[in-house]
C-alpha positions in Angstrom: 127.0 148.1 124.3 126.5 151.5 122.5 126.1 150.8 118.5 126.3 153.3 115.6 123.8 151.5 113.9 121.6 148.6 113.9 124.3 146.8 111.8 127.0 147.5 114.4 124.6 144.7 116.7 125.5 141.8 114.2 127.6 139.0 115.7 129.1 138.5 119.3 126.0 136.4 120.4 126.5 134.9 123.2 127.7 130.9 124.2 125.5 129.2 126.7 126.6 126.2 128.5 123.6 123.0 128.2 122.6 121.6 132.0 120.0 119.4 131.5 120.0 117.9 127.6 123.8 116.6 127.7 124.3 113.4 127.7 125.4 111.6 130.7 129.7 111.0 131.4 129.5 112.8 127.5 131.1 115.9 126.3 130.1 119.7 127.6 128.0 120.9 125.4 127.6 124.4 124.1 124.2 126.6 121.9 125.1 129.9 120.0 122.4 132.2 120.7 122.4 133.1 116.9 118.7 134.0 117.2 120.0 137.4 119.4 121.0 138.8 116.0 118.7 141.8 115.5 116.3 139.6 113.0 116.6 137.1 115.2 118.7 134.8 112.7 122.3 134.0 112.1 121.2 135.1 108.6 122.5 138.3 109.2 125.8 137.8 109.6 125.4 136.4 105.8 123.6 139.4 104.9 126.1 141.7 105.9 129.3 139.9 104.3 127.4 139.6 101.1 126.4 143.3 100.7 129.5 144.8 102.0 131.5 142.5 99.8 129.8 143.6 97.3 130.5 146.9 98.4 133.8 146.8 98.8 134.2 145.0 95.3 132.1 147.8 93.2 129.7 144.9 92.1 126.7 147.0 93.7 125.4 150.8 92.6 123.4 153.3 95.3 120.1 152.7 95.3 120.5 149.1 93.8 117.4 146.6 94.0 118.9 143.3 95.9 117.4 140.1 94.9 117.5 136.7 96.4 115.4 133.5 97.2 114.9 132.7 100.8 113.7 129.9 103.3 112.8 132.7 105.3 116.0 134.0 107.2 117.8 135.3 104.6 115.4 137.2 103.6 114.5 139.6 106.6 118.0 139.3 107.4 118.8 141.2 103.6 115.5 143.2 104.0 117.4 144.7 107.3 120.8 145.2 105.6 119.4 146.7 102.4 116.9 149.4 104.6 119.8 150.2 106.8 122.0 150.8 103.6 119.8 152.6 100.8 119.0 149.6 98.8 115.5 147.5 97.9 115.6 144.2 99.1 113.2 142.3 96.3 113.0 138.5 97.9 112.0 135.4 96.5 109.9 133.1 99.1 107.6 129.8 98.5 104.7 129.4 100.8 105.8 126.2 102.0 107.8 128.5 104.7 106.3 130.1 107.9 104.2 132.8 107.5 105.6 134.5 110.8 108.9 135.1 108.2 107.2 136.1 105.2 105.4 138.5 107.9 108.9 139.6 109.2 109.9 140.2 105.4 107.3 143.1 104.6 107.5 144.3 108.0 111.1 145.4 107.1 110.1 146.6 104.3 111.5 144.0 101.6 109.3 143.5 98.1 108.2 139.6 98.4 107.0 137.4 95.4 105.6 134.6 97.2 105.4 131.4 95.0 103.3 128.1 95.1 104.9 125.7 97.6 105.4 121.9 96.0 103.8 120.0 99.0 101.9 123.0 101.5 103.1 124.9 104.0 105.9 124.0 107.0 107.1 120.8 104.3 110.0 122.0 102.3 111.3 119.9 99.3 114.2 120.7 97.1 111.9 121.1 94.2 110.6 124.1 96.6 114.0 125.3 96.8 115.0 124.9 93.3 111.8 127.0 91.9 112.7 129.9 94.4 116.8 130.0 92.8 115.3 130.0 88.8 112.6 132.6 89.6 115.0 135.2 91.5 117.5 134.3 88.6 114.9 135.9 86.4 114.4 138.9 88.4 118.2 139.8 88.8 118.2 140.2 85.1 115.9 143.0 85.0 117.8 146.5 85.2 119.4 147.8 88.3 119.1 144.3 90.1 121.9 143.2 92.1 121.8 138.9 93.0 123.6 138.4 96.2 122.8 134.5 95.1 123.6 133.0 98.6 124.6 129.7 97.3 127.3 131.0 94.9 128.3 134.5 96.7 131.9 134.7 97.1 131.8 136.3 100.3 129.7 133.8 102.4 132.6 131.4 103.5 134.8 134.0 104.7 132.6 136.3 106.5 132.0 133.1 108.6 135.3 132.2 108.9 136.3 135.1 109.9 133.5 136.2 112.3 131.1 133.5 113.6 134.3 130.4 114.0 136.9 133.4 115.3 134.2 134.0 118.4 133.3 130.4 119.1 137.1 129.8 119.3 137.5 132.7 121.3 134.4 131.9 123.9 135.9 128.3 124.7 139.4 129.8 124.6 140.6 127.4 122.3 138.8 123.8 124.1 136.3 123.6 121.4 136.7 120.1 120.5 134.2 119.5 117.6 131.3 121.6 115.9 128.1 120.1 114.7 125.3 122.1 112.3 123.1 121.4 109.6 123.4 122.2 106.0 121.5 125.2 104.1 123.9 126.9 101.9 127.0 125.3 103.8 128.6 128.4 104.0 128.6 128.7 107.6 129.6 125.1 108.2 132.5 125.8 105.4 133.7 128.9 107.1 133.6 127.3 110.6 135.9 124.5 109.5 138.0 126.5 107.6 139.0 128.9 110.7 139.0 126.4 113.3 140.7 123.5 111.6 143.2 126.3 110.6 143.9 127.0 114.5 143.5 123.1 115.4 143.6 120.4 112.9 142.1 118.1 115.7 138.9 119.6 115.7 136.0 117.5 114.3 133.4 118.6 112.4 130.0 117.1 111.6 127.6 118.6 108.9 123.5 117.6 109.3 121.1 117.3 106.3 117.5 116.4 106.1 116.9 112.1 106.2 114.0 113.5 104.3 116.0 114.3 101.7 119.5 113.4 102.5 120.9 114.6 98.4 124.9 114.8 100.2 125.0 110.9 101.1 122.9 110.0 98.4 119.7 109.6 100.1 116.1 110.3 98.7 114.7 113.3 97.7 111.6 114.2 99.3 110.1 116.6 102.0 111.4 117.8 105.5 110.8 120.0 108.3 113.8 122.1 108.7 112.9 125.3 107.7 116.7 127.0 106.8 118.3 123.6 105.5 117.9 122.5 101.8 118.0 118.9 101.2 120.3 119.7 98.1 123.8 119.4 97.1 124.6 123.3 97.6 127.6 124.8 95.6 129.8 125.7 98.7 130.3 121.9 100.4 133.0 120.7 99.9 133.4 117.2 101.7 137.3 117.5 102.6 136.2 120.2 104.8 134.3 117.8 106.9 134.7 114.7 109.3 131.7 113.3 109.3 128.5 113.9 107.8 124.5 112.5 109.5 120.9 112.5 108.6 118.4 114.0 111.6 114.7 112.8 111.2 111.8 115.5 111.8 110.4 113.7 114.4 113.7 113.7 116.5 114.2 117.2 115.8 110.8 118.8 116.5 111.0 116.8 119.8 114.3 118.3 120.6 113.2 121.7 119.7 110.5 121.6 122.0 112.6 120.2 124.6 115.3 122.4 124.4 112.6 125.4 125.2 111.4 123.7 128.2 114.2 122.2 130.1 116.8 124.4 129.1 114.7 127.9 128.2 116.5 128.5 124.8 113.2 129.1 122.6 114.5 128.3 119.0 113.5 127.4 116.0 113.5 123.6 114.1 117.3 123.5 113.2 118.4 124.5 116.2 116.6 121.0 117.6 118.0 119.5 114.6 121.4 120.8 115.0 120.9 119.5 118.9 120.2 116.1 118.2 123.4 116.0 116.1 125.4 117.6 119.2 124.2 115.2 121.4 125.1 111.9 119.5 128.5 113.4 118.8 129.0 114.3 122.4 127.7 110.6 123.1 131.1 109.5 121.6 133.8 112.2 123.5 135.0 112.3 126.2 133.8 114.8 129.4 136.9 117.0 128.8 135.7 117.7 125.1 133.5 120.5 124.3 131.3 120.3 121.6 129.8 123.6 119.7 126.8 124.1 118.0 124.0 126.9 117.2 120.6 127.7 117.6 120.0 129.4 114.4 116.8 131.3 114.8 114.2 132.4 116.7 111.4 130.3 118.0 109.0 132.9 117.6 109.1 132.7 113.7 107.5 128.8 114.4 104.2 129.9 116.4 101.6 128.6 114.1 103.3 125.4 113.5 104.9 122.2 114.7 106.2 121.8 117.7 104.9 124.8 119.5 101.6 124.9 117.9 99.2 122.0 116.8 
């Protein structure tokens, strides 16, 4: 494929068939390559829809400063977006995130304010995340900021719904039985629902959060390792969107991550083993004929220096 630009790369990542993790007389089980976006994130899908929205709504001048806070793939995903358009990408980041992203981050040329992490680095707590939104909120008040805000932007859901859910539907030609992913801003799990409930109200869909901090079914707050998800109650769920909601452990899904790199050679990051373990217990409960969906969000190589492919 020839592309205009790097944007024009975004999206149609391929659908890869799992051999060796399924379970056995379960459901076919299917991984998104998400990390074969050009940041190596699904981020950038999110990216995209946000500033062209904005775009295409007058909410953003030429030469606009971008701020937003970031677990780390939004971030080089907006840095990306922003260079290829004209615009500053100024990002919010705690420490408590990989230092691979916040290296990816400058390397595209986005202006980080790295803050003090709550508990130390590759533990995220909401408090974390909750620091990160009230000091971007600050920024975007300074002149000629722009806040894409990715936990209240308007054009999250549908950029999704319109994109990501429209290919999955259209690589399983239609079989896709039931989609399983964890929980950041819940955009992507919104938008995913949205389209392919729309298509076939049969389809089940299963959301993940954090058993370290499980805010959605009232759990604890406290510390996890997904680096992506939130472990908060973000503004886009919306629980009549989805069937069922589960807790993953970190233990279960740094195990799976590392698994998935060695007996099935897709090298991704924590959620993706995260959003596995939630895959395979659903496919546990369908039949052979049903096909269950989910995504490897990110790159592994944004985890070197820590857990589980390092210490």
């Amino acid at each position: 494929m020839n592309a205009d630009t790097v944007l024009s790369t975004i999206g149609n990542t391929p659908l890869v068939r799992l051999r060796r993790l399924v379970p056995e007389n379960g459901a076919e089980l299917w991984v998104k390559l998400e990390y074969l976006n050009p940041t190596g994130s699904m981020k950038d899908r999110m990216a995209l829809s946000m500033i062209e929205g904005a775009e295409r709504d007058g909410h953003i001048e030429p030469g606009a400063t971008v701020v937003e806070y970031t677990g780390g793939s939004t971030g080089p995903a907006l840095a990306l977006v922003c260079r290829a358009k004209g615009y500053v990408a100024k990002i919010v980041i705690s420490d408590c995130f990989s230092e691979e992203r916040i290296q990816l981050m400058r390397a595209l040329g986005a202006e980080l304010e790295i803050i003090d992490a709550v508990e130390g680095r590759g533990r995220v707590t909401a408090q974390d995340i909750e620091n990160m939104v009230v000091r971007a909120g600050e920024l975007a008040r300074e002149p000629g900021a722009y806040a894409t805000d990715q936990f209240n932007n308007p054009y999250v859901i549908p950029g999704h719904r319109d994109n990501l859910a429209r290919e999955i539907w259209e690589q399983t030609d239609g079989r896709v039985t039931a989609f399983c992913h964890g929980i950041g801003t819940a955009g992507s799990l919104m938008g995913v629902s949205d389209a392919l409930k729309s298509r076939n109200a049969e389809v089940r869909i299963v959301g993940l959060e954090p058993a370290g901090s499980a805010a959605i079914s009232g759990g604890p707050r406290g510390s996890f390792a997904m680096q992506g998800w939130t472990g908060i109650v973000p503004p886009h769920w919306d629980a009549s969107r989805v069937d069922d909601l589960w807790t993953i452990e970190d233990g279960e899904a740094l195990e799976m991550t590392r698994r998935l790199a060695e007996e099935e050679g897709i090298f991704a990051g924590i959620s993706a083993g995260a959003n596995l373990v939630g895959a395979r217990r659903l496919a546990e409960q369908l039949s052979p004929d049903a096909v269950v969906v989910t995504l490897a969000v990110d790159s592994g190589f944004k985890y070197m220096t820590g857990p589980p492919y390092a210490g």
